[in-house]
C-alpha positions, 0 to 999 in steps of 0.5 A, a space after each residue: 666624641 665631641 657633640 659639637 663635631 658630630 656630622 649629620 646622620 639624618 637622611 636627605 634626599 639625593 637632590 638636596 646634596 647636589 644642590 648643597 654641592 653645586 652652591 658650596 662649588 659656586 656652579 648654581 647659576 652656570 647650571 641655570 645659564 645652561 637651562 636658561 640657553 637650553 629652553 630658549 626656543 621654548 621661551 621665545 618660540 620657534 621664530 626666534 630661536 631659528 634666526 638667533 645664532 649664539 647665545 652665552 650669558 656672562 657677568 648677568 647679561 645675556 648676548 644673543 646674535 641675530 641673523 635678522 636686522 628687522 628682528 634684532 631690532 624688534 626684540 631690541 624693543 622687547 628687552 625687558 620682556 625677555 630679560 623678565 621671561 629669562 628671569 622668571 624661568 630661572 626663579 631668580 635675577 640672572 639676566 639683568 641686561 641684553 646686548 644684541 648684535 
């Protein structure tokens, strides 16, 4: 038996090999967008989360549809405010910009 092909024979917990799983499939950062969209009342309140209608996140910007001009236009000025509050929930620099309709 050759030592240098030797698998691993220590125990791990469950967590740490679904976490190696979803980096070796590249699923990291979908399963924080998937987070990231899932605590959105949480993260922004229940004011926000009543008036936006879709959010998605792709190629690291976040696209959220507002039902409210007024309020579009209030978090319009807030962008980085929430790009920060986005990225700190996921402990990472996901979001990087915010487009709005």
């Amino acid at each position: 038996m050759n030592p240098d092909n030797k698998r691993e024979q220590e125990e791990k917990p469950l967590s740490t090999l679904v976490s190696r799983i979803m980096k070796a499939y590249g699923l990291q950062d979908k399963m924080k967008a998937y987070d990231l969209i899932a605590a959105w009342p949480e993260l922004m309140g229940p004011a926000v989360a009543k008036r936006t209608t879709d959010i998605r996140i792709e190629n690291n910007t976040l696209y959220l549809k507002i039902d409210s001009s007024v309020m579009r236009d209030e978090l319009f000025h807030g962008k980085q405010i929430i790009i920060g509050r986005c990225n700190q929930f996921v402990g990472e620099e996901l979001i990087r910009d915010i487009w709005f309709s």
